[in-house]
Structures are given as C-alpha cells and as structure tokens.
C-alpha atoms as an extended CHARMM CRD file, in Angstrom:
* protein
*
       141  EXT
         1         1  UNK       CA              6.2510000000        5.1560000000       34.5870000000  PROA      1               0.0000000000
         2         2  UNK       CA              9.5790000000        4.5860000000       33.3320000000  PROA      2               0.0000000000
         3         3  UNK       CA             10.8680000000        5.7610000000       29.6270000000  PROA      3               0.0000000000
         4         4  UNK       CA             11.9720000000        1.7640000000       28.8970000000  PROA      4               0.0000000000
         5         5  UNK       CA              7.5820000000        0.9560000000       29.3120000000  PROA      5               0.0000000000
         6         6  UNK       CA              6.3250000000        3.8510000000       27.7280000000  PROA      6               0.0000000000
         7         7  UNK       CA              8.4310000000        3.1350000000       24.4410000000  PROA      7               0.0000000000
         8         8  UNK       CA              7.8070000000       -0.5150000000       24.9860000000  PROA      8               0.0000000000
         9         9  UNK       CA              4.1950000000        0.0500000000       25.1950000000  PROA      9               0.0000000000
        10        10  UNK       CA              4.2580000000        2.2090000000       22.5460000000  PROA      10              0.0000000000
        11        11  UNK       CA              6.1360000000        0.2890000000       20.1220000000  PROA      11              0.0000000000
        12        12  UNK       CA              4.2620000000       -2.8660000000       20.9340000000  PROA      12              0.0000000000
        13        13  UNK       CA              0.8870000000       -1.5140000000       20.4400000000  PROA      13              0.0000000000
        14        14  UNK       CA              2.1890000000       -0.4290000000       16.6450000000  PROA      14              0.0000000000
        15        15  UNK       CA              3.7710000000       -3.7510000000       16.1920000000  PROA      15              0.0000000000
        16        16  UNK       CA              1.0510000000       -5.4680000000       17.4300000000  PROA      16              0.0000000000
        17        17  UNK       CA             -1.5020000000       -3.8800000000       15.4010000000  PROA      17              0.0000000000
        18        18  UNK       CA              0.6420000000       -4.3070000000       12.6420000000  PROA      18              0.0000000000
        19        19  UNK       CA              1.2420000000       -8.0600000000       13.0760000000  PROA      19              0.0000000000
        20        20  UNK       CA             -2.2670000000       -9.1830000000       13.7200000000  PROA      20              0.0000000000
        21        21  UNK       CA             -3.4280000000       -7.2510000000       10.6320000000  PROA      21              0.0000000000
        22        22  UNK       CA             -1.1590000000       -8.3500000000        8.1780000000  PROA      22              0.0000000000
        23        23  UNK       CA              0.2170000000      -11.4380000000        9.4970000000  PROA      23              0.0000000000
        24        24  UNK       CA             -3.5710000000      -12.8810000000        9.9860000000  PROA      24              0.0000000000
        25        25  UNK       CA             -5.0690000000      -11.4440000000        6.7920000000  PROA      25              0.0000000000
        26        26  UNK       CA             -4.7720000000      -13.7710000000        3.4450000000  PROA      26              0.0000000000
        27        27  UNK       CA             -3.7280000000      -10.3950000000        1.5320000000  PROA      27              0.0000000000
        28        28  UNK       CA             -0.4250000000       -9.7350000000        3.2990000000  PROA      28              0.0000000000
        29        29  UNK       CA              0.7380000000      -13.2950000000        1.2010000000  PROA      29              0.0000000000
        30        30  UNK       CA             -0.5650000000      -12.0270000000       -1.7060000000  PROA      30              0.0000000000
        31        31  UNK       CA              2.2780000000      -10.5100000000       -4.5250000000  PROA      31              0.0000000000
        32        32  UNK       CA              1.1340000000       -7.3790000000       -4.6040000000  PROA      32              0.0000000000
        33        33  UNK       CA              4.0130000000       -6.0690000000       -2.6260000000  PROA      33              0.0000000000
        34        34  UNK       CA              2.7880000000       -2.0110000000       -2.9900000000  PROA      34              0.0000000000
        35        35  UNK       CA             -0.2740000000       -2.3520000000       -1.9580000000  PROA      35              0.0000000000
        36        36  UNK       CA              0.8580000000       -4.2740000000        1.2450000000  PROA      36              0.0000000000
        37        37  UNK       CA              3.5300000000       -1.2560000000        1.6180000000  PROA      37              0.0000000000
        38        38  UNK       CA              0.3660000000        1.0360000000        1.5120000000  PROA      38              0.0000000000
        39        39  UNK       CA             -1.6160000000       -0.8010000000        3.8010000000  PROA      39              0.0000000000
        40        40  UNK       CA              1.2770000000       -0.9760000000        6.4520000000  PROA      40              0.0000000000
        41        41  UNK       CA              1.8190000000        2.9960000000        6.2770000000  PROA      41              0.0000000000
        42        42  UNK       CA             -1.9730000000        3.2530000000        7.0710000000  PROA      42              0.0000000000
        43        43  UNK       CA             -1.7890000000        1.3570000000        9.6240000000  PROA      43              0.0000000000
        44        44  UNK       CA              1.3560000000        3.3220000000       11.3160000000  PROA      44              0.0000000000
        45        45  UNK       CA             -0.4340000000        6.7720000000       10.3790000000  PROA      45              0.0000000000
        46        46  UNK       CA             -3.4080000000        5.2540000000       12.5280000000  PROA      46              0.0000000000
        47        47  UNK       CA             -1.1950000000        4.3470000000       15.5340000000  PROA      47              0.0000000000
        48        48  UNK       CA              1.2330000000        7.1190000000       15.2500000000  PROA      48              0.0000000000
        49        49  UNK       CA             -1.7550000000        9.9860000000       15.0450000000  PROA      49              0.0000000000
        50        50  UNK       CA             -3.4510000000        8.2860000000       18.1140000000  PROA      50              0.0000000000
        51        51  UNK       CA             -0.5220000000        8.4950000000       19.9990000000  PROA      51              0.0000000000
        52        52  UNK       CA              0.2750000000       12.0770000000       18.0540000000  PROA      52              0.0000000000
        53        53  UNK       CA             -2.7990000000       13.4210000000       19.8900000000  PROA      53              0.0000000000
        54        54  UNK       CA             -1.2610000000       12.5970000000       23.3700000000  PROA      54              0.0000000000
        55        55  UNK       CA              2.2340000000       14.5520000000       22.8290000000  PROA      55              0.0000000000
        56        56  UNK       CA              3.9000000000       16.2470000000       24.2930000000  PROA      56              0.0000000000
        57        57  UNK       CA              3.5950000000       12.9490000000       26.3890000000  PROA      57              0.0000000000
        58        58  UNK       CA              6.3490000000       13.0960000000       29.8370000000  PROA      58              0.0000000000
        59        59  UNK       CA              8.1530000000        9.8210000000       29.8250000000  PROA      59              0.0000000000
        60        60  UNK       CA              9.6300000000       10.6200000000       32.8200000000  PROA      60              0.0000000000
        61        61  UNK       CA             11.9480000000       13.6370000000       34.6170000000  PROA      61              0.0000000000
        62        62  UNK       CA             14.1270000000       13.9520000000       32.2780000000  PROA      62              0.0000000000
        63        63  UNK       CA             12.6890000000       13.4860000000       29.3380000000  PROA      63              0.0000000000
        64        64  UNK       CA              9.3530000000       14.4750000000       26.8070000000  PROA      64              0.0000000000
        65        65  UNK       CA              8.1240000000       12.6290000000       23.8390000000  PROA      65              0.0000000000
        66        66  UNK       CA              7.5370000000       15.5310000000       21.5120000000  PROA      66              0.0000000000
        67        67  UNK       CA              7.5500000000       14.5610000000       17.7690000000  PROA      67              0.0000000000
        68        68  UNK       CA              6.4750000000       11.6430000000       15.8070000000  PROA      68              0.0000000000
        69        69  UNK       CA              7.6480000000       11.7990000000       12.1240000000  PROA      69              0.0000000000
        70        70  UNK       CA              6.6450000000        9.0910000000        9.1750000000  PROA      70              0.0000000000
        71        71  UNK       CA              8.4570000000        8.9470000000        6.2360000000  PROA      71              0.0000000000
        72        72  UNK       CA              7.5440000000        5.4610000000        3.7520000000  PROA      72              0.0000000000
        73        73  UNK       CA              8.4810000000        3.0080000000        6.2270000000  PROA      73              0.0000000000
        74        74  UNK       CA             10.7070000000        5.3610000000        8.5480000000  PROA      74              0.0000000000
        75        75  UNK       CA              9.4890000000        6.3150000000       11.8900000000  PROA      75              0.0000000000
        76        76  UNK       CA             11.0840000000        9.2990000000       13.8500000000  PROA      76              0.0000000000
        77        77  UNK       CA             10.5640000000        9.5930000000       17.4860000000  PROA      77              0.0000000000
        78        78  UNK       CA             12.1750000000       13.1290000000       18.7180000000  PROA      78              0.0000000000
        79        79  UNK       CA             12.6780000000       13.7290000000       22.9700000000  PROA      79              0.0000000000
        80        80  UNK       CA             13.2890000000       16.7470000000       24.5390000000  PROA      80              0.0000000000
        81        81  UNK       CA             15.4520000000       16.3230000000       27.6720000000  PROA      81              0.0000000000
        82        82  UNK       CA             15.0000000000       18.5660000000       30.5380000000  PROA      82              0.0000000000
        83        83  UNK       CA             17.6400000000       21.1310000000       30.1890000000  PROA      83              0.0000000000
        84        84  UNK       CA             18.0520000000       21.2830000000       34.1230000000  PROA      84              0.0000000000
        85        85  UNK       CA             18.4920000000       17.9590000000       34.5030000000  PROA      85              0.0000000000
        86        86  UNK       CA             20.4740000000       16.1980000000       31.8930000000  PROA      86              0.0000000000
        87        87  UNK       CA             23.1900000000       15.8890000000       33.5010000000  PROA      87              0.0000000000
        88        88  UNK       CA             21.5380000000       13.2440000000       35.5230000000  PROA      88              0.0000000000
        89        89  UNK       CA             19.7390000000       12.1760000000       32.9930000000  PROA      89              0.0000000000
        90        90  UNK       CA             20.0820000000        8.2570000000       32.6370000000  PROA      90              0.0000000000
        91        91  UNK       CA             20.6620000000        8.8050000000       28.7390000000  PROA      91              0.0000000000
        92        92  UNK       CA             23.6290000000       10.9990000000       29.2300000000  PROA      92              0.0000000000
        93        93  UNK       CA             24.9460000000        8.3030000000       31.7600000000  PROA      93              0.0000000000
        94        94  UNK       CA             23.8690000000        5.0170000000       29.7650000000  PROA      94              0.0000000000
        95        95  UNK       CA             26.2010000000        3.6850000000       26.9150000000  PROA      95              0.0000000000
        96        96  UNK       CA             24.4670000000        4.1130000000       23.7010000000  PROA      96              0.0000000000
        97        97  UNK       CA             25.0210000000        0.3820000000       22.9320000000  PROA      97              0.0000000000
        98        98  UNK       CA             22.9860000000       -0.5630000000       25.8180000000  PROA      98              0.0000000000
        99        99  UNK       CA             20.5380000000        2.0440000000       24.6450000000  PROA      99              0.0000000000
       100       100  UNK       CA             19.9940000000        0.5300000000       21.1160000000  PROA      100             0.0000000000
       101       101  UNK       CA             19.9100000000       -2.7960000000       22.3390000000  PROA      101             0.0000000000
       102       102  UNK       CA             17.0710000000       -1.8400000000       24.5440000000  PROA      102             0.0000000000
       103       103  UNK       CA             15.5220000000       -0.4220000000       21.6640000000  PROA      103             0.0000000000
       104       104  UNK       CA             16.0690000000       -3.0650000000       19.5080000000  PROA      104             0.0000000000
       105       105  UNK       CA             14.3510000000       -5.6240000000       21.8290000000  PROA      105             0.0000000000
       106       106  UNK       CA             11.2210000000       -3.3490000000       21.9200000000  PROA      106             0.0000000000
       107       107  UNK       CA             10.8130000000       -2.6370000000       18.4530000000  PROA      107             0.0000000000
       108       108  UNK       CA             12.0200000000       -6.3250000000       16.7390000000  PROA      108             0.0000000000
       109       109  UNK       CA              8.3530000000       -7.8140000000       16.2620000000  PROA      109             0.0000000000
       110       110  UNK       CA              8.0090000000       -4.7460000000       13.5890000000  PROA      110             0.0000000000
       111       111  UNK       CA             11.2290000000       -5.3680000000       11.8730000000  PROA      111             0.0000000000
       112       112  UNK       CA              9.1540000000       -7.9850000000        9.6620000000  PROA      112             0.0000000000
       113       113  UNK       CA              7.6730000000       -5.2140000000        8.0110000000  PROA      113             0.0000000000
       114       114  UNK       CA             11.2120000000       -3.4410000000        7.3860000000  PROA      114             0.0000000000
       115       115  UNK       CA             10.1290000000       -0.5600000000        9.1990000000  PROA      115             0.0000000000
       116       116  UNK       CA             13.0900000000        1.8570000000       10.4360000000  PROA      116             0.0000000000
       117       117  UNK       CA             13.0670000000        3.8520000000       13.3820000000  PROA      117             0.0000000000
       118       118  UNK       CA             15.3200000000        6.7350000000       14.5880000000  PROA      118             0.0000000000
       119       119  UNK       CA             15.1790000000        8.0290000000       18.2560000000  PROA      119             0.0000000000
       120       120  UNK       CA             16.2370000000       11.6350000000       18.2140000000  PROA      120             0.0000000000
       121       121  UNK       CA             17.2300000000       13.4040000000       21.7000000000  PROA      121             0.0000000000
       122       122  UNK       CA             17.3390000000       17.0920000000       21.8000000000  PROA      122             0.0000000000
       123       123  UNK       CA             18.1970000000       19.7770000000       24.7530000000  PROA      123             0.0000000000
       124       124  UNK       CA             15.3910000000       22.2420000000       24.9410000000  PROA      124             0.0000000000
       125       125  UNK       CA             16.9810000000       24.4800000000       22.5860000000  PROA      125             0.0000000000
       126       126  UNK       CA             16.3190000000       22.3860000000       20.0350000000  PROA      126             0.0000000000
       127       127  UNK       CA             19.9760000000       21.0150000000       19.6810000000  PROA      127             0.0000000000
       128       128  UNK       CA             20.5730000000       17.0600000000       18.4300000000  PROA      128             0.0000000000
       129       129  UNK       CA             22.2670000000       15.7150000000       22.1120000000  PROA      129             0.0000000000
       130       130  UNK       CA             21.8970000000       12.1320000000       20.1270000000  PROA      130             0.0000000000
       131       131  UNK       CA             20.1410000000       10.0440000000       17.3610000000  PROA      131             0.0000000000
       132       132  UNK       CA             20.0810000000        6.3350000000       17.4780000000  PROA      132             0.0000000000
       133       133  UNK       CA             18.8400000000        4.5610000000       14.3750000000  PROA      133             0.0000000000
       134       134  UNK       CA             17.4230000000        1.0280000000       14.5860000000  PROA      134             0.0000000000
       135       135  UNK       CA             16.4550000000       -1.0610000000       12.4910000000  PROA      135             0.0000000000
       136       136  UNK       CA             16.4040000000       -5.4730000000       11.2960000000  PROA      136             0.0000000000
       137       137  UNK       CA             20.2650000000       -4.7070000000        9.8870000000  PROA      137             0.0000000000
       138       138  UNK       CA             21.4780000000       -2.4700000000       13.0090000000  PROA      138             0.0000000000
       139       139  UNK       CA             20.2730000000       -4.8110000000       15.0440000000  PROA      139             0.0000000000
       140       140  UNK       CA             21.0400000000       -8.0410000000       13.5920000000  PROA      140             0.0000000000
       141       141  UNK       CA             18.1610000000       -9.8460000000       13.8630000000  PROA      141             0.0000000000
C-alpha cells in the first residue's frame, strides 16, 4: 500500500469521524465554543489512540509511521525513513510543494475544525530530514 493511501485513509477516517459527529449533532451550532473545542480533542484522542495502537505502522519501503502527537488542536505525525534507502526515497526526490499539496488535499475536510497538522520526517538517528506544516491558512483553502 502506498504512503499517499495510508495517510489518506488515515486522515479521512479522523475527518470523517469528526464531521459526522459534529457537523450532524445540534450541539456543534450551539455558542458554547469550549465545549465544542473539548469535544473535538476527544474525538481526535479516540482516533489518534486507535491508530496509536497500530504504530510503528510501515507505510511503505522507505518509510515508518512512528509517532502521533496531540497538542489542543495540533496533530503531529513523525516518519522514520529507512536509513538505507533514502536516497531513493520518493520524499527526498519529490518537491516539498507537491508534497504539501498532497497533504493538503487529504487533510482539507478537517480544516473546518481548525485543526493543524505537522508531518515530521526523521533518518533513523532521530535527525529532522523535514517538517511540513499544514493547515486551512498554508493551504489556502
């Protein structure tokens, strides 16, 4: 399975849960903007822990989902790329525009909810190779 479904699969099933909770339910309209806050960070903590319980999850040859951070509305997804093959990986190759517009397009149907993301690619010694942040303003939409 290729890294582009996994995150897309990912990301939709968090969005998804998200929207159908909160865009469906009479509350989310209500003016009680905290408590709709706190109801949206459950429901990440509930996605994010299910998938927490799968990791490290390989997304493909090159690269391992390893970390899953939530901070408020601020969700960190860390990668570990293969140290043996990152030359060849298709990150170190692919413009970083293209990158976050990929990301952008998976992750839009949650920008509703203002939630921010940053995708953080390390070497297996732990070193930052890259971080792309995305988010409703980075992305213009």
């Amino acid at each position: 399975m290729n890294k582009k479904k996994v995150i897309g699969y990912i990301l939709g099933g968090i969005g998804g849960y998200i929207f159908s909770h909160y865009v469906i339910s009479p509350y989310f309209f209500g003016s009680n903007a905290d408590k709709v806050q706190e109801q949206i960070t459950i429901a990440l903590d509930e996605e994010l822990n299910h998938l927490r319980r799968k990791l490290p999850l390989r997304i493909d040859k090159y690269s391992t989902l390893i970390a899953i951070d939530r901070r408020e509305l601020s969700v960190a997804y860390t990668y570990e790329l293969n140290a043996a093959q990152i030359q060849n990986s298709p990150l170190m190759n692919y413009s970083t525009q293209r990158h976050k517009e990929n990301l952008c397009a998976s992750v839009a149907h949650t920008f509703e909810h203002n939630i921010h993301y940053d995708f953080i690619y390390k070497d297996t010694n732990n070193q930052i190779l890259q971080t792309i942040p995305i988010d409703k303003e980075l992305c213009r939409i």
